[in-house]
Backbone as XML, in Angstrom:
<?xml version="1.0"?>
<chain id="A" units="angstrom">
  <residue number="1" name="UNK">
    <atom name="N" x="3.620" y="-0.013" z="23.667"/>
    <atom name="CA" x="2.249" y="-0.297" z="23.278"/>
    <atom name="C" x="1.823" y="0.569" z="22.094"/>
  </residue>
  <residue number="2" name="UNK">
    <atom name="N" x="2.477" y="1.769" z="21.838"/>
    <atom name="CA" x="2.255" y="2.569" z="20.855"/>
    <atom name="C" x="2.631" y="2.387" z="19.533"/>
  </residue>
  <residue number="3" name="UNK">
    <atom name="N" x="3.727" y="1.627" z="19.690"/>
    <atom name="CA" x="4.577" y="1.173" z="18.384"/>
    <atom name="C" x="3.802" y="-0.011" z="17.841"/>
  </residue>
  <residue number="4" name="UNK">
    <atom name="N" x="2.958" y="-0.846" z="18.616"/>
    <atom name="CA" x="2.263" y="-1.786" z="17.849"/>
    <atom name="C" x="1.254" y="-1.357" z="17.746"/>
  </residue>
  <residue number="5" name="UNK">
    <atom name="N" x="0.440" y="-0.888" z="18.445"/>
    <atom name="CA" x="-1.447" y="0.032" z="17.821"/>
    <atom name="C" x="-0.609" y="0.706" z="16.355"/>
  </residue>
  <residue number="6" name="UNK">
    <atom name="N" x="0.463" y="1.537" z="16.203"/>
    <atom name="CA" x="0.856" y="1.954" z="15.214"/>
    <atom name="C" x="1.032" y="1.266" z="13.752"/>
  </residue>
  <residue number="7" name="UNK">
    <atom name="N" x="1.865" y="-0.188" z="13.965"/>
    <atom name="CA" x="2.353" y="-0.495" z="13.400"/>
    <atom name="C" x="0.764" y="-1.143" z="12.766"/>
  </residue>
  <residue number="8" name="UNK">
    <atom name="N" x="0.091" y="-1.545" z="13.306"/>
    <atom name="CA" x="-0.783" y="-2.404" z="13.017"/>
    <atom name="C" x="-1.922" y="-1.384" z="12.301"/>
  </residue>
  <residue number="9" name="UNK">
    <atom name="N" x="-2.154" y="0.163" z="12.800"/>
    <atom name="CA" x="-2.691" y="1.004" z="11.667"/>
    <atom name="C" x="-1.907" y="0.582" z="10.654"/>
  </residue>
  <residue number="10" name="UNK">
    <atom name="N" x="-0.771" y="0.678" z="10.657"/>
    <atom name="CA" x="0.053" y="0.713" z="9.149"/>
    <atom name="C" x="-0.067" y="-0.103" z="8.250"/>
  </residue>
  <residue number="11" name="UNK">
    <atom name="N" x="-0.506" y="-1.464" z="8.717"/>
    <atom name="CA" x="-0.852" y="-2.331" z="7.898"/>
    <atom name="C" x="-2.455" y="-2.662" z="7.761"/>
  </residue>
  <residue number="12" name="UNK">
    <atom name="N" x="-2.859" y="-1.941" z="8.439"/>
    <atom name="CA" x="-4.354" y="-1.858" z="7.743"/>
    <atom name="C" x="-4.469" y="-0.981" z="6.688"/>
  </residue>
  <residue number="13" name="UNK">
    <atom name="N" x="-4.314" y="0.458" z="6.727"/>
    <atom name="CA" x="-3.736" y="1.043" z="5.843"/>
    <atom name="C" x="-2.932" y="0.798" z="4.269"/>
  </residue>
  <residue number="14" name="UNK">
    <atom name="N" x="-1.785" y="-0.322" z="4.701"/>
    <atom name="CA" x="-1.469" y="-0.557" z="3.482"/>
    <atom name="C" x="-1.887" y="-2.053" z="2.871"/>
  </residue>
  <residue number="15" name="UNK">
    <atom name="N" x="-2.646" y="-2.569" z="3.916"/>
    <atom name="CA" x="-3.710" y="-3.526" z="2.805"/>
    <atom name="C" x="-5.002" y="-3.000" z="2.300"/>
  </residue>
  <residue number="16" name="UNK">
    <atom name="N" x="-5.442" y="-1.943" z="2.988"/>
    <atom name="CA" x="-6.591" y="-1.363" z="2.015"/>
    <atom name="C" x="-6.001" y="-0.595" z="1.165"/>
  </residue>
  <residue number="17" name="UNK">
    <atom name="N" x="-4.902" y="0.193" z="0.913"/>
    <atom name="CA" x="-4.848" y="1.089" z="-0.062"/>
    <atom name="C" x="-4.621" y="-0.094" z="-1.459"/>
  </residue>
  <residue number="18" name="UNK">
    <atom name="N" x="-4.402" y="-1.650" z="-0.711"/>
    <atom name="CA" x="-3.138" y="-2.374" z="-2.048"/>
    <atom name="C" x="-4.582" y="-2.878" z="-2.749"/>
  </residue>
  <residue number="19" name="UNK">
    <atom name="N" x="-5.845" y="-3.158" z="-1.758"/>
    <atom name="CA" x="-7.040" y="-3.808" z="-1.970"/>
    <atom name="C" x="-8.002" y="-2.753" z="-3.547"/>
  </residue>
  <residue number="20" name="UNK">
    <atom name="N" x="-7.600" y="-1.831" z="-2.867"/>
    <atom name="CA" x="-8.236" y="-0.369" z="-4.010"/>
    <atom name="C" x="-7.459" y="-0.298" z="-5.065"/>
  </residue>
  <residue number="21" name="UNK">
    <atom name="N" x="-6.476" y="-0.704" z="-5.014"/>
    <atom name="CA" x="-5.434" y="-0.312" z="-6.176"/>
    <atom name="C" x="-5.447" y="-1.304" z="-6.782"/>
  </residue>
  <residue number="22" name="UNK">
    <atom name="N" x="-5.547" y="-2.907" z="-6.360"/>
    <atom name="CA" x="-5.413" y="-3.949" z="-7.214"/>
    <atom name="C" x="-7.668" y="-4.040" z="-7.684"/>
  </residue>
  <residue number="23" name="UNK">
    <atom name="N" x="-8.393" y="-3.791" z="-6.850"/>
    <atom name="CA" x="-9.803" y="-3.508" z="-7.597"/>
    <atom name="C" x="-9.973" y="-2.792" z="-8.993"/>
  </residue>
  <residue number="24" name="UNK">
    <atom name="N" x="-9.207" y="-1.885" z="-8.725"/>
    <atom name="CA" x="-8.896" y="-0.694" z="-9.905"/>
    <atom name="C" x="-8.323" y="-0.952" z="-11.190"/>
  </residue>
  <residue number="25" name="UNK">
    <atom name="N" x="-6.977" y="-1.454" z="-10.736"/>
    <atom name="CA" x="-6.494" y="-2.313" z="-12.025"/>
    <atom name="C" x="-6.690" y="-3.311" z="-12.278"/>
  </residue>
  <residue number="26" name="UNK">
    <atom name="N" x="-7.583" y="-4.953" z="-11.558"/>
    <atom name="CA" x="-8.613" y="-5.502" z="-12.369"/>
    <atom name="C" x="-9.562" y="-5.211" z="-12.897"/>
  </residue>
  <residue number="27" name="UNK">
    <atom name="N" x="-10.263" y="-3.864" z="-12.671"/>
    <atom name="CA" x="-11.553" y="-3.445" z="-13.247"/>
    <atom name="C" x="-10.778" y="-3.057" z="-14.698"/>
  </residue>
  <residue number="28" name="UNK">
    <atom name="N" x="-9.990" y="-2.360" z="-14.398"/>
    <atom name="CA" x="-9.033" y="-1.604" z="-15.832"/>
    <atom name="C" x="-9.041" y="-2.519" z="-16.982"/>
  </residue>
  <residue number="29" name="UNK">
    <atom name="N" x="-7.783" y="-3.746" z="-16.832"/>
    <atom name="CA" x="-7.095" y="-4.434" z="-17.525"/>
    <atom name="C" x="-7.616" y="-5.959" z="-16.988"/>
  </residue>
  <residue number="30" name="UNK">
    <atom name="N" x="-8.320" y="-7.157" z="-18.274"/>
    <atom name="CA" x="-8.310" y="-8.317" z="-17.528"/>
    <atom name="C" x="-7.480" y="-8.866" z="-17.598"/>
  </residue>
  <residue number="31" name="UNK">
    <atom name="N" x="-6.689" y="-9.844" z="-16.553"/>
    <atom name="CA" x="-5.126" y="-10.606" z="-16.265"/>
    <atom name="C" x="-5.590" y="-11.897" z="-15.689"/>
  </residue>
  <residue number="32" name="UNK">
    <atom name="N" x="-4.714" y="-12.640" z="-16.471"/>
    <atom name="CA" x="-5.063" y="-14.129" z="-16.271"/>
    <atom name="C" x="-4.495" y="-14.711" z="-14.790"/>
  </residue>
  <residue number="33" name="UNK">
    <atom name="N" x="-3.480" y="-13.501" z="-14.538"/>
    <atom name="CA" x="-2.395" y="-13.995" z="-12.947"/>
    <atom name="C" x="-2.656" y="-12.887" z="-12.180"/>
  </residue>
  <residue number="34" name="UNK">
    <atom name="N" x="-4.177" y="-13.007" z="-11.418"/>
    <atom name="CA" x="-4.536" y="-11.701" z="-10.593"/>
    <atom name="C" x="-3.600" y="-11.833" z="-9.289"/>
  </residue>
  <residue number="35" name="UNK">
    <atom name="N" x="-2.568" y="-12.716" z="-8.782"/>
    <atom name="CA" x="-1.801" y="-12.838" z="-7.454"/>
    <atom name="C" x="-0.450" y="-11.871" z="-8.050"/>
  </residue>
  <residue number="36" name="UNK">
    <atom name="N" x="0.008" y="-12.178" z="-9.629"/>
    <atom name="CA" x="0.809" y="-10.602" z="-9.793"/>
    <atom name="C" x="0.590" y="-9.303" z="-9.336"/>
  </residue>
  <residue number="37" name="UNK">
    <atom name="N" x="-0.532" y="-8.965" z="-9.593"/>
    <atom name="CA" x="-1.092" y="-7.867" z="-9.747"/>
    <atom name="C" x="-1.416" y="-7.532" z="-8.407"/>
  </residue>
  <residue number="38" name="UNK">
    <atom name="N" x="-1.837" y="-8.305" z="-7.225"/>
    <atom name="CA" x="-2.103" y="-7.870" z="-5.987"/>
    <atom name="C" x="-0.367" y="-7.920" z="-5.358"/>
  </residue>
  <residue number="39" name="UNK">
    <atom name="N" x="0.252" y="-9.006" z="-5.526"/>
    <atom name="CA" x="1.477" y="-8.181" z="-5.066"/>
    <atom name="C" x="2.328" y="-6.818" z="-5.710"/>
  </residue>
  <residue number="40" name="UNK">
    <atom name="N" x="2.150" y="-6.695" z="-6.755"/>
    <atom name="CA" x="2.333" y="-5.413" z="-7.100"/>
    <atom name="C" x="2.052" y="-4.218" z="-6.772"/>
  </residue>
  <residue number="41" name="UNK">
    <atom name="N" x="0.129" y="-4.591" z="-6.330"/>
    <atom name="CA" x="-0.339" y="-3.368" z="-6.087"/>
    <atom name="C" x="0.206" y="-2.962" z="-4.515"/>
  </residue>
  <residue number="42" name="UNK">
    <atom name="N" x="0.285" y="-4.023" z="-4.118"/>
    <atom name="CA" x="1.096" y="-4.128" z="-2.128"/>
    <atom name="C" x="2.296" y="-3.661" z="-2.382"/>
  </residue>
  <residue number="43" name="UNK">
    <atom name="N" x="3.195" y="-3.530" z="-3.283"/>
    <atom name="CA" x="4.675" y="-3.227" z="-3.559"/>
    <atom name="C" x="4.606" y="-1.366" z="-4.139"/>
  </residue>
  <residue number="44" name="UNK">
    <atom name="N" x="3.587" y="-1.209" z="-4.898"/>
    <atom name="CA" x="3.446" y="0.219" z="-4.961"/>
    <atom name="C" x="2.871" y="0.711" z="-3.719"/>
  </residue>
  <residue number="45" name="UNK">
    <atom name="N" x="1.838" y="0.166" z="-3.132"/>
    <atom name="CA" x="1.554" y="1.110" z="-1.784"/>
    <atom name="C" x="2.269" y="1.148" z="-1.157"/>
  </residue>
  <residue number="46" name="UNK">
    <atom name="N" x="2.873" y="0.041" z="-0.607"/>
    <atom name="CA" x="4.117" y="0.204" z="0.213"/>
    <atom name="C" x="5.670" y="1.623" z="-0.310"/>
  </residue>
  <residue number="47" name="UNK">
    <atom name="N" x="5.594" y="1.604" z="-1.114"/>
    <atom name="CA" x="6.634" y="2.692" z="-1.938"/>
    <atom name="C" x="5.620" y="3.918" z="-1.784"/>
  </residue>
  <residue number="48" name="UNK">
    <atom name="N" x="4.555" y="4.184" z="-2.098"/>
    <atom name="CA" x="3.401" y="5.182" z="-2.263"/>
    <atom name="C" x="3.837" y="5.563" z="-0.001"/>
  </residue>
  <residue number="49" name="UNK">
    <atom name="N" x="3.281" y="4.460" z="0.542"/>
    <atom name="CA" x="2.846" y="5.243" z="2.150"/>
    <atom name="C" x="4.618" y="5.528" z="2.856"/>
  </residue>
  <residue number="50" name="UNK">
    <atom name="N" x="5.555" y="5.309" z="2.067"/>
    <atom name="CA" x="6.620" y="5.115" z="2.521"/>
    <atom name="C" x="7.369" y="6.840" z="1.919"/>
  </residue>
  <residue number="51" name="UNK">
    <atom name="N" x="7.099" y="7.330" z="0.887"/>
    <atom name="CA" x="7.716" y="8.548" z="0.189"/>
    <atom name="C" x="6.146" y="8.987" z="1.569"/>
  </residue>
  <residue number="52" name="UNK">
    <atom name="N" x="5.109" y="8.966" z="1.701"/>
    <atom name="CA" x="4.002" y="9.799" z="2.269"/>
    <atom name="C" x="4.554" y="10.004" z="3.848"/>
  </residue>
  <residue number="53" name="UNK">
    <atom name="N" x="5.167" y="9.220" z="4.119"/>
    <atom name="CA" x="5.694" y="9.329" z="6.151"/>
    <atom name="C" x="7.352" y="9.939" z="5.911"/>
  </residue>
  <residue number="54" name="UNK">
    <atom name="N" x="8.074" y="10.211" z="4.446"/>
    <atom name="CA" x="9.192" y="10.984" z="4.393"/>
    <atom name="C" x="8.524" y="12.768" z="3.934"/>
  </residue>
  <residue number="55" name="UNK">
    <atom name="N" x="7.319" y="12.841" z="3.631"/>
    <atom name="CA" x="7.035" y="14.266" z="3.525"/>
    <atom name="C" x="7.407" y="15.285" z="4.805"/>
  </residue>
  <residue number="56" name="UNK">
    <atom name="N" x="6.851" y="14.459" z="5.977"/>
    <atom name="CA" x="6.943" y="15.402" z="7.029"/>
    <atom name="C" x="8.347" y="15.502" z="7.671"/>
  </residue>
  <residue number="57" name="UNK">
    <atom name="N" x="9.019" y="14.971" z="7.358"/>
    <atom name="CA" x="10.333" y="14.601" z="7.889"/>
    <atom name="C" x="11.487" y="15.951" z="6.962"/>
  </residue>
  <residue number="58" name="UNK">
    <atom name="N" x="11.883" y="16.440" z="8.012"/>
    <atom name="CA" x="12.969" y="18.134" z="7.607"/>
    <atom name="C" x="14.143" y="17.880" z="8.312"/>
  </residue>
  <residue number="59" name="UNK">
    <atom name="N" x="15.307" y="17.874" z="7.183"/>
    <atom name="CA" x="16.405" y="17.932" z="7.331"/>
    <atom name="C" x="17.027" y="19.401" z="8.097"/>
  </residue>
  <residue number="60" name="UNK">
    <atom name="N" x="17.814" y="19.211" z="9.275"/>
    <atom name="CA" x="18.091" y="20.833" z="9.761"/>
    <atom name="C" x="19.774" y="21.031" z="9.816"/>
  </residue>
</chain>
């Protein structure tokens, strides 16, 4: 039961961070193919929360 309450933070998480990041860079730059740009921004968060859950992680 923990692994899905989890999993399902995780993807709230990484659709709001992709939601802020693709707001940001339409406010930035105007683009005629804003569905690039939101999968992109979902492809960097995903790489972004993925190096963020290897920080805590120590090799012994």
């Amino acid at each position: 039961m923990t692994t899905v309450i989890s999993y399902l933070i995780y993807i709230v998480i990484l659709i709001s961070a992709s939601v802020i990041l693709f707001l940001t860079v339409t406010l930035i730059w105007n683009t005629g193919d804003p569905g690039i740009i939101f999968l992109l921004s979902v492809i960097c968060s995903q790489l972004l929360l993925s190096n963020l859950g290897e920080i805590g992680e120590t090799e012994d």
